[in-house]
Each structure stands twice: as structure tokens, then as C-alpha cells.
N, C-alpha and C positions, 0 to 999 in steps of 0.2 A: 238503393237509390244513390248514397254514397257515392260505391264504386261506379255506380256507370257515371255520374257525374263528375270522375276523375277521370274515368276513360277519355269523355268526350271532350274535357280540358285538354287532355294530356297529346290527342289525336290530331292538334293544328301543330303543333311543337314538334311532335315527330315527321310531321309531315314536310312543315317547309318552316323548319325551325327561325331563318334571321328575316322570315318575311313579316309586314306589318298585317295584322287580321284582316284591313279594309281591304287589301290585293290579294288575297287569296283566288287561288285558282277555284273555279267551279267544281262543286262536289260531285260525286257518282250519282246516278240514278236509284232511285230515286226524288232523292232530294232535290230541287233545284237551289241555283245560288241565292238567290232570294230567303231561303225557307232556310237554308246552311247558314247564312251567316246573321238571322232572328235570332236561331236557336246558340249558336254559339252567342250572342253578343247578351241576350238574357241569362247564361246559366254565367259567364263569364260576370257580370253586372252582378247577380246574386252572390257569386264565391267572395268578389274584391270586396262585399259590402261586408261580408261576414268575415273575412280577414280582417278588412283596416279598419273595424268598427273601434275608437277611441283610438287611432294611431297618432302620430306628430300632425302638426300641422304640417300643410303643403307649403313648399319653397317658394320663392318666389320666382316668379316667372322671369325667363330672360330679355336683358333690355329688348326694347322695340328698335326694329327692322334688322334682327337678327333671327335666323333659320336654325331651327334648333333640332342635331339628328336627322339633317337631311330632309326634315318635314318641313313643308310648306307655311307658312306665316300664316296665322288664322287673318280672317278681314279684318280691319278697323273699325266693321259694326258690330263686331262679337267680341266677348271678349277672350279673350286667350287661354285657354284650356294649360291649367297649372302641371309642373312637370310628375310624373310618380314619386311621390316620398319614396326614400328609404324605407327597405321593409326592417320591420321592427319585431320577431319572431317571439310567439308566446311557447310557453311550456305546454299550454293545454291544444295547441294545434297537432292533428295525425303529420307523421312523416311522409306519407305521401303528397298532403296539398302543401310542403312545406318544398318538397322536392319540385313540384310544379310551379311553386313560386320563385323559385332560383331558377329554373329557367325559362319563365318569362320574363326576370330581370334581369336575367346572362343576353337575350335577346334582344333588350332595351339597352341593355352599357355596350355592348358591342355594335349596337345601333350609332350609336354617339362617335364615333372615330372620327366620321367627319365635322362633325362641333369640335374635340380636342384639335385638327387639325389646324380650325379657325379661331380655337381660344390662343393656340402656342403662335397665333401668327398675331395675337393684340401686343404681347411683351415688346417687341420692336417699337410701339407704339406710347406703351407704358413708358420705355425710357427713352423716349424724347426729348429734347427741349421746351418746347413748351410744357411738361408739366414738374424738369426739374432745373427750373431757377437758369433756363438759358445752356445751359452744358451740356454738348452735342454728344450720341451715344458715340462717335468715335472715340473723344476724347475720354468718357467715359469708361471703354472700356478698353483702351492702352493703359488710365489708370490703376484699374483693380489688375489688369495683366501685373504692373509695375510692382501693385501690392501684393498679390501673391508670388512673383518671383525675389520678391526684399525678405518675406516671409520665411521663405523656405529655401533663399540665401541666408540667411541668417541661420537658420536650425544650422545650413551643413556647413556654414564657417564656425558657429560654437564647435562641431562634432571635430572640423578639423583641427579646431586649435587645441580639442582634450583630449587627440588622439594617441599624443606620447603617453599623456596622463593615463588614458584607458588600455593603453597596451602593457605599462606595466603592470598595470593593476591587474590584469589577464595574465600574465606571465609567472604572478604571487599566486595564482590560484593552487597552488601544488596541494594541498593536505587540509587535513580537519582543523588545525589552526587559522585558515586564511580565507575563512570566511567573513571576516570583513572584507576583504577585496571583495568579495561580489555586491555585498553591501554598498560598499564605494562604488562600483561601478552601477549600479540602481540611483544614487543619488546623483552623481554625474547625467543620465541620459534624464533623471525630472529637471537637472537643472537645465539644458541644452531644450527641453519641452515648456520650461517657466520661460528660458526667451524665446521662443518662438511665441508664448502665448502675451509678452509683452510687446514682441513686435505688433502681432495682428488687432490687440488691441489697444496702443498709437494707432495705427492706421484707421479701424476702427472711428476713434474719437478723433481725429485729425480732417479725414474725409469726408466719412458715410456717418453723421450724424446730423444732420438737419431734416430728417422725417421725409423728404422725397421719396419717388418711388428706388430712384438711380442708389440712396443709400441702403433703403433695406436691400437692394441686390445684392452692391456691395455686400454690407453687413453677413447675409447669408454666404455669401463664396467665402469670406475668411475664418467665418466662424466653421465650417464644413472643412477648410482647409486643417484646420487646428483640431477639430475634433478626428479628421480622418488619419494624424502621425500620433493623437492620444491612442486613439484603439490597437495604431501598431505598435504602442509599445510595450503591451504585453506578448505580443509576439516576436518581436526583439531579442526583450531581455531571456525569454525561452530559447532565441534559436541562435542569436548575436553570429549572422550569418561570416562578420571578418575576427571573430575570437573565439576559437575552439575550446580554447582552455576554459574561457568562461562560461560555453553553453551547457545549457539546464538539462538538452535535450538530446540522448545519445545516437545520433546521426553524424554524418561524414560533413563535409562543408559545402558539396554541391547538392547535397538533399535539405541542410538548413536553408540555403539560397531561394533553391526549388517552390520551400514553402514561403517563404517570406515574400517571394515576389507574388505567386499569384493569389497570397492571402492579403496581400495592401492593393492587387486590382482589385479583388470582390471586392474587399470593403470600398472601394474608392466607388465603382461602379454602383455598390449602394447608397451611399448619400445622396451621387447625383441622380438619381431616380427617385431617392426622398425629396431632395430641392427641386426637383419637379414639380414633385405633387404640390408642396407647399408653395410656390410660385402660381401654379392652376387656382389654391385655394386662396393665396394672398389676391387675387384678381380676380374674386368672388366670379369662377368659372360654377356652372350651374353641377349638382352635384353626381349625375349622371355621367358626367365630361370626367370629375373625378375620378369616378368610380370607374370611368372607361380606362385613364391614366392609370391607377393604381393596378386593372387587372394588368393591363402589358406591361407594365414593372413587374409584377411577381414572376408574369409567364418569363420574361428576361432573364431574371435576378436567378430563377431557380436554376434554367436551364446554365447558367454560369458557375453557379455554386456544385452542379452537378459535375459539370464538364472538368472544374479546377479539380473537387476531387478524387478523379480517375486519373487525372493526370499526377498528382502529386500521392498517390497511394503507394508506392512502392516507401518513399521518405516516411510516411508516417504511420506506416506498416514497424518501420526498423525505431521510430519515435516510442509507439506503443512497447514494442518489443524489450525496448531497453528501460520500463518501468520495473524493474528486478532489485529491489531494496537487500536482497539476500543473495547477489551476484548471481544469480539463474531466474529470469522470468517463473510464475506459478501456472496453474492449466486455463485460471481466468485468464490473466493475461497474454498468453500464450493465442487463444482461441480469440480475446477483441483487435488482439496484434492482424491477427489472421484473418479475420472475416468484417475487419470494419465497415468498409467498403458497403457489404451488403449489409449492414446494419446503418450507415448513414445516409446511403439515397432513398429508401423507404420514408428518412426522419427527412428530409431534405425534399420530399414529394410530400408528406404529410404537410411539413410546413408551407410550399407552395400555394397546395390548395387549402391550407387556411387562410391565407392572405388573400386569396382569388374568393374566397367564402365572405372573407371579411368585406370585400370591396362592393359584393354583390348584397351585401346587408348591413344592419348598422353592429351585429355582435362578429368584434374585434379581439373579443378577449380570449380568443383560440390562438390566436396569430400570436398576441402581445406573449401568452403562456408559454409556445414553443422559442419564441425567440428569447424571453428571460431563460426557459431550462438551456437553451445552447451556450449564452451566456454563461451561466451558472458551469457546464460540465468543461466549457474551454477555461474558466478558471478552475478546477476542479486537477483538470491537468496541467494544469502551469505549477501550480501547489505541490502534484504527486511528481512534480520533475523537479521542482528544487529537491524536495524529500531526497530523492534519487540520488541527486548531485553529490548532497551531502554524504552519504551513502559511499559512492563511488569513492570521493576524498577520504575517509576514513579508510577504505582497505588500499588504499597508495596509500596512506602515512601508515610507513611502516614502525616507527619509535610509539604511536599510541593502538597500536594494531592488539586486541585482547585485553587491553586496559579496562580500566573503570570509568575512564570518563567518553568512551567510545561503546561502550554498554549503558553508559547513563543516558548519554545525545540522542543512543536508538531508543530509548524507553519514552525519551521525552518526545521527540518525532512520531512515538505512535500516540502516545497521550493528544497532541496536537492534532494527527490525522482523524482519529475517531473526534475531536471536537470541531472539528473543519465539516465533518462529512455530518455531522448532527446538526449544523448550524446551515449546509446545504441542503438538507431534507427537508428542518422544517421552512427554509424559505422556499422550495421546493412545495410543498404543501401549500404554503399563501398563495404561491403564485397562482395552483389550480385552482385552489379551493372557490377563493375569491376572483379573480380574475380570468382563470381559465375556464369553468363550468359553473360558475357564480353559485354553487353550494350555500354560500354563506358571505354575508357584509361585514364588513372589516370590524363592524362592534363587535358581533361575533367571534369574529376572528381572534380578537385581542383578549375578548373572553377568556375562549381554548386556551390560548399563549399563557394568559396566567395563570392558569389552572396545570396546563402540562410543564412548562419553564422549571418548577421546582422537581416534577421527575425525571427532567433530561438531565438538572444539573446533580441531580443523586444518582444516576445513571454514569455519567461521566465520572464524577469522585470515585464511584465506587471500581470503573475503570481503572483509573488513574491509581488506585491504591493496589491494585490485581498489578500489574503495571512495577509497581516499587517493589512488591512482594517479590514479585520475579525476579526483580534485580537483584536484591540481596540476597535469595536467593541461590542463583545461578553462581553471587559474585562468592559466597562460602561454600559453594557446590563442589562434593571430591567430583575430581575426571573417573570419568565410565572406565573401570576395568574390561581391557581389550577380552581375556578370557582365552586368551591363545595360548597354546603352551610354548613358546618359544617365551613369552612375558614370565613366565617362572619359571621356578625351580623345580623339578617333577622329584628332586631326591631328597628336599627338603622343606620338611614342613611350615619351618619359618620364615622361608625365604620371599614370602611377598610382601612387598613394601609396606610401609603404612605413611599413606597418600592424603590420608584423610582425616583433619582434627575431630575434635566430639562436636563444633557448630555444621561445620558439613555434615557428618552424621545427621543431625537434628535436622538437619536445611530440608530434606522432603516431609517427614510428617509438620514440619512448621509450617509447608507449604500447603501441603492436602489443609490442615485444619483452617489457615487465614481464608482458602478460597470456600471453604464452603461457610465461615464466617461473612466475609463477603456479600457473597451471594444472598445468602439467608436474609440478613442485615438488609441488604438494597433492595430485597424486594418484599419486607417486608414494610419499611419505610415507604417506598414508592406508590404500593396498595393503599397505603395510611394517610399518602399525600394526595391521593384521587378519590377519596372520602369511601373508602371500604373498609368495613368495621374487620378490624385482625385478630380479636379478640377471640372470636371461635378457632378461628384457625390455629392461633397460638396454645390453645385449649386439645384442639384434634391432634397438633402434631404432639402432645407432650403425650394424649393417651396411647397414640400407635406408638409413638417411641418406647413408652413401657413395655406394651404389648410386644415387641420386636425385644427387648432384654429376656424378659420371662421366657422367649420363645428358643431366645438365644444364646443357650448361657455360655457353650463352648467359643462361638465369638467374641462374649465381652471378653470371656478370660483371656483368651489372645490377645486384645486390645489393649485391655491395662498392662497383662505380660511384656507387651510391645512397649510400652508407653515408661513401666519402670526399669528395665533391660537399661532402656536410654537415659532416664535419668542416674542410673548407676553409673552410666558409664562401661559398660561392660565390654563391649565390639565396637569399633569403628569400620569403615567402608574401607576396604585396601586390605581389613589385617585378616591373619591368619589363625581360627581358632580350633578348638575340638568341644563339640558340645556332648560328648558321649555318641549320640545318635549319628556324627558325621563330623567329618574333617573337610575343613578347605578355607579358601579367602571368601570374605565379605564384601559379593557387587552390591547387595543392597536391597533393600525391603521396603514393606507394602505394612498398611497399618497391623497386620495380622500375622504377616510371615518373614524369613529370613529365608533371601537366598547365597548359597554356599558354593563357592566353584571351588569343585577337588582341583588336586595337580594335576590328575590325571584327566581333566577336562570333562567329567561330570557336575552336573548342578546339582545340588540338594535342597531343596524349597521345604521349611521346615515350621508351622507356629510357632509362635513364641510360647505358647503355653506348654508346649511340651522339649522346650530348648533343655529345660534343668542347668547341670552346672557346664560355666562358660571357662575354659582353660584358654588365656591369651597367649598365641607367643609372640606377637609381635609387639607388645608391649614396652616402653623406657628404652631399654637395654636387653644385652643379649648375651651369654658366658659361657663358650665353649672350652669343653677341656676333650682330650684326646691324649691316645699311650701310643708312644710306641717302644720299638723294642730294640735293645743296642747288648750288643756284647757284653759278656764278664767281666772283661777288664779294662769298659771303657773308663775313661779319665773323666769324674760327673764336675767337677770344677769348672772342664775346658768345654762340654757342652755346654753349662749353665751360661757361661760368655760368649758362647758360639751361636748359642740359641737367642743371647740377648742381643746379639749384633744384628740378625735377623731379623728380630723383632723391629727395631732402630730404623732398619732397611724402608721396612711395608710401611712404618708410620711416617716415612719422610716420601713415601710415596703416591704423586699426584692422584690417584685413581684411588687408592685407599684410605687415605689420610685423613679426610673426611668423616669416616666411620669409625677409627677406633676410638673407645674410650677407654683401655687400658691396654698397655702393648702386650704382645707376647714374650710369654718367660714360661720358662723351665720351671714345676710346680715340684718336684722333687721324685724319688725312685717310687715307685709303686707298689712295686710286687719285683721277688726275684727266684726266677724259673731257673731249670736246673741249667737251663744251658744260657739265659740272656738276664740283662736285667729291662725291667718295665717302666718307662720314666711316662710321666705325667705332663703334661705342657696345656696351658689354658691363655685365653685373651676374652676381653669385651669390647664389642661393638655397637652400635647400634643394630634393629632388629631391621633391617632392611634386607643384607644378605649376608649372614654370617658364614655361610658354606661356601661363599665365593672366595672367601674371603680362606677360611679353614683350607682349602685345596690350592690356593695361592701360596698360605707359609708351609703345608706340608711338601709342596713341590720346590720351594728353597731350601728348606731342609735336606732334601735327598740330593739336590745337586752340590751346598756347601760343606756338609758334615762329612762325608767321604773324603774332599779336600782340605780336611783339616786333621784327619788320620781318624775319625769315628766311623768308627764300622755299626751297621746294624745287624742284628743277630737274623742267626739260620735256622731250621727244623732239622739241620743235617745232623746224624749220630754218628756218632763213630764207637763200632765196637769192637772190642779186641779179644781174640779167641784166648785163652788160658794153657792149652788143649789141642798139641800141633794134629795127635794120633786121632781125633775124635771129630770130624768134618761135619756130621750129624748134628755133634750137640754143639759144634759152633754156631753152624744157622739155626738150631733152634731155642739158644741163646740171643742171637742177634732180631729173629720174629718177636720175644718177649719183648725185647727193649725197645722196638719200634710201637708195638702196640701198648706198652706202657704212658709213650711218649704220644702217641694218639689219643690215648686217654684224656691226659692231662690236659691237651691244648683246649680238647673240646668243652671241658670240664670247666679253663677258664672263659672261653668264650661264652658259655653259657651264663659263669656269672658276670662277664659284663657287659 
């Protein structure tokens, strides 16, 4: 019964949707029109009764001998049939008779076009003289013309006369220190906006105050005036179309323009279709005229806001794009850069037709919700484009570029960002909650607020401290071993630097253990502050934690192994050790293991529980000794001098000088082979690269000592037969001597 009593509603609407029911054409056969419009005007009479049962009262009717919607003026012996209230929509109505009500009230405000027609032609008449104090509308409105061009001469003679002031202040913008010029230049353009708002209102209290109709016009034109250069000046100081230096927003100067202009016509274009309505409503027009008024604003308004943002998509395609706090946009941004467009005319037709929803009923608070979240996300990006800005100036200053307080500024910019975007959620949340799908009344509301307030703000701290951890962190963090082999020494074992004190070491397990301190901590608090007993929990996790030791013993052992490794002090990140098991430099470890890169460019990822003993050699210092070998009858006084001039040499030299901690000298004869003697020569340097260093004074050595008449010794023998008659037992006198002399060498090689 329902349905068909929706069909039969729904069936005059489809049919001759903007006609009035009394003109309906004659229905088919067999009904005639008589019998057609009984039965509509009874099931119609039944639906309205069972809708507006308990709705507002009825309006009041419009003055006498006015035609109201093109209808006829009822007689002067009846009386006047009151206009349709506002529909006032319950929760418990089906969405179909709810959908049938919106269009037979889209039928009734589109009716009214011509009453708004008739109400905008009373305004002429409202400011007349006769009803304000004698003051002709001419003179009237040469006036407020006067006052809005005093007004908004005033803004642009302040602008002219700070414009030295703001150019320079634009021109300081260079680096991470000069951010107060942007600051200055923000206070500059509220002060330039404080006179304009003291011009309009002088004018204001000068003119448009003696309660006439002539003043509240005024009054609205100036007050819309002043409101409509406050709203651009968030998009201003974002785009500051004549100061590149100073904009927020990484775009060219004809794309900041671009936006600027046709975002101060919408906005302009929307007040004056707000002072419309309020003008219809200040002249108590009937509320149907309103309603008629408000739908052809939104259908306007939208199809404008549409049109500007196709036109201005390419600018803030490249706006979006240049949100890249880490000099490369991410794949969000990348992708809202790219497809905004089709993500804002969808929100830009949602919001239409809630407006066109709102005008056609009395629930506005769809309309009011989508315009507070637009609000809310254009500041949202004015916010993530100072970020940015900031950002930008830091890698131009190149004198704080890697510093610590260019690592602090980003820390604390994201601390802000995550409390900016927590403090737009939950006004975000009020907005719908309460206002947008009325879930819940503002006691309510404020309920929630105190009840969640203390877990957003342990939520943030507990950020904020993630946030510091990092910093300090990062700021004692050794550099990532590249792992190439062209970065070391492939012939010696101690040749990688040591990069990294014992706090950098410590800095990643410091870090693993704060965050899952952290973490643990904040959300076991935040459960505690939303009244959930933690108490078992804290119970659960200590048993499976057991359970997970007993289970795991080879893990803890690694853990602690890990754990005392590091407070010994044993390996740092950069050096180069032997743990038995494997050789190589230390990139770095995980709570359980060590990884080891050979010279030779293999890893070794090793437990700690099975590291055993740790042999450092990159450790303090570093104490090379090397032989070599010099003639019998070298003169060892005149090397010992020769070799200490050398030494003198490498320590007064730019590249080495740095490293040694004891020079090189002559340590004395060694060993003396039958044919040479074996001198000894040692130096200390630091453990960075001693071999570089070792092949650097061996290689002075051979080009100085020769030129000082030091010869180094030969393998050469010389033997001499006894025995002119005996050719035989010469050579095989001279095979013994060689292979004696083979002996030996090998013999000493082996021992050293």
C-alpha cells in the first residue's frame, strides 16, 4: 500500500514536474479528470498530514495585494491560504517520501522566480526617501560608491607606501635565518588590513548609522567589502603574486597571479550572492522567494567555482606538486598533484547540491559542514606551504646545510605538523558530528573532547619525544659505510677508518629500545586514560614474555651478548676486527647480530653469542715496523739520518701530517744475511690508514737512499771456480751455492 501510494505521489512530478496539481492535464482513460485529481488531492492531503504532523508553525502570509508565485490572490472573503513551511525532515521518515518531498518543494521554490523577481524590484523602494530621513537614492549611492572607493583607496595607498618596506623585506628572504622577514612581511599586510578595517569603520559610524534602511545597506556593502580582502589574505600571503622571494607556494609568477585573481572573483561573487539573500531576508521576503534566491546562488556559485578550477589547474597542479619537504614530492603527493581536479569537482558538486538541499529544506548543516572542511583543508595548505618554504630556505643556506639546528627546525616542523593535522581532525569531527549529520549536541560533544583531549595530548608527547629520539639520534649516528671496495684497503686489514665513536655505536640499540619504550608507554597510558583496566594486560604480557625466554634461549643469549659487546666497548661501526669466525669492518648491527664487510666485499652477519674473542685493529693507534734489506757495507749512521729526514719529510706533509703520532726512524740492523744486512724501520699513526701511509715512506725511501750512495742488497751470487781443469765440478759447485742461498731466504721468509 506504501509503494503504490508513492508511485501515485511520485507520477504527477514525473509527469509535468513545474505544473501546479490544480492545471493538470486530463489523465488517460480510464480515469477521468474529475476522478484523477479526487484521488490525487486525498492521498496527497493524507501524506502532508502524516509528514507535517507537529512541524513549525506556518509563515506568515504575504502582505495584501501582493501575488505570491505567480498565484492568484485568494478573494477578500476567504482568507488566505498560509505559504508551505519549511520542510523540517525527521530520521524516522523512508527515503523515498523524503525524496518526493524535495521535489515537490524544488517545484514550489522554482515556482517563486517570479515573487523573487518582485521582491528585488521593492529594494529601489526600501531606499527611498521617504523612509530614510529625506536622502535621495542617488545621493545615496554616489555615497557608499565614495565609501568603497576611500576604502579600498586607502588599503592600496598603505600597500603603496610599504612597498619599499616589503620589497626589501622580500629580497632578505634568502636562508633559514630570515624568517622573520616573512614574519614582517605578515605583519605589514594585517597592518595595511587594520586600515582598511578602520577606514570602513569611520565610514561605518560616520554615515550608515542611524538605523534606516539606506544604513543597513551601507553598513552591509562595507562590511562585505572588508570581509571580502580579509579572506584574500590568506591567499596573498600563500601566493604574494609581485614577491617571489617571499611566496609560500612553489609556482612561477603568472600561475601565483592566475590564482589569485580568479580566487578574489569567487570569493567576491560569493558574498554578493550572500548580501543578496540577506537583503531578500532583511525585507522579510516570504521564505519560499528565499529559498528560490538561495537555490540560483548555489546553481551560480557552483558552476563558477567549477569553471575557475579548470581554468587555474595547471598552477595548482605545480602548487600541490611543490609540497616536497625532502626536495622530491612522495607518491601522495605526487598523485593529489596530479588528479586534483577530479577529486575537487566531485567535492565542489557535493557541496552545490547541499546548498540546493539546504535551500529546499531547513537542514543546512550538510552545506555549513562541507564549507567549514574546505575552509579547514585551504588552511591545512597554507600551513603545509609555509612548512615547505621553510624547508626550501634551509637547503639554500648553505653555511647551516647538515647542521643541528637545521635537523632541529625539521624535527620541530613535524612535531607542529602532526599537532596541526590532530587539532584539524578533531575540529573536523565537530564539524560533522554535530553539525554536519547531527550524531550528537555539542554537550555531548564536549563530553567526548574531555574524555579524548588527554589521549590526543599523550599521543602527541609521545610523538614529540619519537621526534627528539631521532634527532639525537641521527645527530651521533656513524655515516652508512658505502661497502665498495674502492672505500678500502683490500691489502690491509686495518685500513678502515674508524668513523664512529662508542655513542654512535650505542645510537641504534638506544634507538630500537626508546621506541618501543615509547610506544609500550603511550599506549598503555592512553588505554588507562579511556578507562580500560591494563592491569590484565600488563599481567598477559609479563606471562608470554616469559614464556617467549624459556622458549628462547638462544635469542636472549644473543641479546645480552649484544647488549655487553657494547657496554665493553669492544667494536665500533667503521672499525676493522677479527672475531675468529671472520674478518672485516663493522656497517652495523641489529639487537642479535653483527654485520662484518670483508675487503674483499663479502658480509658476515654473525650473533653476538657466538662472536667470542674480538681483536680490534682499528683501535687508539697503530705501529708499523717493516725490514728491509741494504748491502754489507752500508754506512748505518748515514741511513739512520737519511731515513730520519724522510721521516721529517711525510710529517710536514699536508696529506699525512695529520696521522702520524710518532715519525718514522730507523729501529736498528735486524738480522745479517750472508750477503745483506736487514735493517728494521717502524712509525705510529693513527688507525685510519697505516698502509697508505707504509707504501708512501717505502716509496721515498727507494727513490732518496740510492741518491745518497745507499744501496739495497741483491740475491745475486757470485761464485768463483778454484778449478780452471774441472768445468763439471765448477757448476756443480755453483748449483750447491745457489740452492743453499735458496734455502735460506725461504727459511727467513718463513720466519717472518
Amino acid at each position: 500500500m506504501n509503494l503504490l501510494r508513492r508511485v501515485v505521489l511520485a507520477l504527477p512530478f514525473l509527469l509535468l514536474p513545474a505544473a501546479p496539481i490544480a492545471a493538470q492535464t486530463p489523465a488517460p482513460a480510464p480515469l477521468s479528470q474529475q476522478q484523477f485529481d479526487q484521488l490525487v488531492d486525498s492521498l496527497s492531503t493524507a501524506v502532508v498530514e502524516r509528514l507535517k504532523t507537529g512541524a513549525a508553525a506556518p509563515v506568515a502570509s504575504p502582505p495584501a495585494g501582493t501575488a505570491a508565485a505567480g498565484k492568484p490572490e485568494a478573494p477578500a472573503s476567504e482568507p488566505a491560504p498560509a505559504p508551505a513551511p519549511m520542510m523540517s525532515m525527521t530520521h524516522e521518515e523512508p527515503m523515498s517520501e523524503k525524496f518526493i518531498e524535495v521535489l515537490d518543494r524544488s517545484d514550489d521554490v522554482l515556482a517563486e522566480f517570479p515573487a523573487l523577481i518582485e521582491q528585488a524590484g521593492r529594494i529601489p523602494h526600501i531606499l527611498s526617501a521617504d523612509l530614510n530621513h529625506g536622502r535621495e537614492p542617488g545621493r545615496f549611492l554616489l555615497l557608499l560608491a565614495a565609501c568603497v572607493a576611500v576604502a579600498l583607496g586607502t588599503e592600496g595607498l598603505l600597500r603603496l607606501a610599504l612597498r619599499p618596506a616589503r620589497r626589501h623585506l622580500a629580497n632578505r628572504v634568502t636562508g633559514a635565518a630570515s624568517m622573520w622577514a616573512l614574519a614582517a612581511l605578515v605583519s605589514l599586510d594585517v597592518v595595511i588590513l587594520a586600515g582598511l578595517w578602520l577606514a570602513t569603520h569611520a565610514m561605518i559610524v560616520g554615515f550608515f548609522e542611524d538605523g534606516v534602511p539606506q544604513a543597513h545597506f551601507g553598513f552591509l556593502v562595507l562590511t562585505s567589502v572588508f570581509y571580502w580582502r580579509l579572506y584574500l589574505l590568506v591567499f596573498r600571503i600563500a601566493l604574494r603574486p609581485n614577491l617571489p622571494q617571499a611566496r609560500l607556494a612553489e609556482i612561477d609568477d603568472a600561475g601565483a597571479l592566475k590564482i589569485y585573481r580568479w580566487t578574489s572573483a569567487v570569493i567576491l561573487v560569493a558574498i554578493l550572492l550572500s548580501d543578496i539573500r540577506r537583503i531578500l531576508d532583511g525585507i522579510q521576503s516570504p521564505p519560499l522567494v528565499i529559498a528560490c534566491a538561495t537555490l540560483i546562488n548555489s546553481l551560480v556559485l557552483t558552476g563558477l567555482i567549477i569553471g575557475a578550477s579548470v581554468a587555474i589547474r595547471e598552477p595548482v597542479a605545480k602548487w600541490f606538486h611543490g609540497l616536497s619537504q625532502g626536495g622530491k614530492p612522495g607518491p601522495l603527493v605526487a598523485s593529489v598533484a596530479r588528479f586534483w581536479l577530479v577529486i575537487a569537482i566531485p567535492f565542489f558538486l557535493v557541496l552545490g547540491m547541499a546548498r540546493v538541499y539546504g535551500a529546499l529544506t531547513t537542514a543546512n548543516g550538510v552545506h555549513e559542514a562541507i564549507m567549514m572542511t574546505l575552509n579547514v583543508l585551504i588552511g591545512l595548505l597554507v600551513v603545509e606551504s609555509f612548512m615547505d618554504k621553510v624547508c626550501r630556505l634551509m637547503r639554500l643556506d648553505m653555511d647551516v646545510s647538515h647542521s643541528r639546528r637545521e635537523r632541529a627546525i625539521e624535527a620541530l616542523m613535524r612535531c607542529v605538523r602532526v599537532a596541526i593535522l590532530l587539532g584539524a581532525l578533531s575540529l573536523l569531527f565537530r564539524i560533522w558530528a554535530v553539525h554536519g549529520v547531527g550524531m550528537m549536541d555539542m554537550s555531548g560533544y564536549n563530553a567526548l573532547a574531555a574524555a579524548a583531549l588527554p589521549a590526543g595530548a599523550i599521543l602527541l608527547g609521545a610523538y614529540c619525544a619519537w621526534q627528539a629520539v631521532e634527532y639525537f639520534t641521527k645527530l651521533y649516528a656513524a655515516p652508512v659505510a658505502s661497502g665498495l671496495p674502492g672505500h678500502q684497503d683490500t691489502e690491509d686489514p686495518a685500513a678502515a677508518p674508524t668513523t664512529a665513536s662508542r655513542m654512535s655505536t650505542l645510537m641504534p640499540l638506544l634507538r630500537v629500545t626508546m621506541l618501543l619504550a615509547i610506544v609500550v608507554m603511550a599506549a598503555l597510558t592512553v588505554l588507562s586514560q579511556l578507562g580500560i583496566n591494563i592491569t590484565p594486560l600488563i599481567a598477559g604480557a609479563s606471562i608470554v614474555g616469559l614464556a617467549i625466554s624459556f622458549g628462547s634461549q638462544t635469542l636472549v643469549k644473543d641479546i645480552v651478548s649484544g647488549v655487553f659487546y657494547l657496554v665493553d666497548d669492544a667494536f665500533r661501526v667503521g672499525e676493522y676486527i677479527d672475531c675468529g669466525k671472520a674478518k672485516g669492518t663493522v656497517e652495523g648491527f641489529t639487537l642479535r647480530s653483527l654485520k662484518l664487510r670483508h675487503q674483499n666485499g663479502m658480509v658476515h652477519t654473525i650473533p653476538f653469542g657466538q662472536l667470542g674473542q674480538i681483536t680490534n685493529f682499528s683501535r687508539d693507534w697503530s705501529t708499523l715496523k717493516f725490514n728491509l734489506r741494504f748491502t754489507r757495507d752500508t754506512d748505518i749512521e748515514k741511513l739512520r739520518k737519511t731515513v730520519k729526514k724522510i721521516g721529517i719529510e711525510l710529517q710536514d706533509d699536508p696529506e699525512y701530517k695529520d696521522d702520524f703520532l710518532m715519525p718514522l726512524k730507523m729501529q736498528g740492523v735486524a738480522d745479517i744475511a750472508d750477503n745483506a744486512l736487514v735493517v728494521r724501520f717502524k712509525f705510529t699513526v693513527k688507525p685510519t690508514r697505516p698502509t697508505v701511509i707504509q707504501r708512501e715512506a717505502v716509496k721515498r725511501m727507494i727513490r732518496t737512499l740510492p741518491q745518497q750512495g745507499i744501496e739495497f742488497a741483491n740475491n745475486t751470487v757470485s761464485v768463483q771456480s778454484m778449478t780452471t781443469g774441472d768445468p763439471a765440478g765448477a757448476a756443480a759447485a755453483s748449483r750447491k751455492a745457489a740452492n743453499d742461498l735458496a734455502e735460506k731466504v725461504a727459511a727467513e721468509a718463513a720466519a717472518s
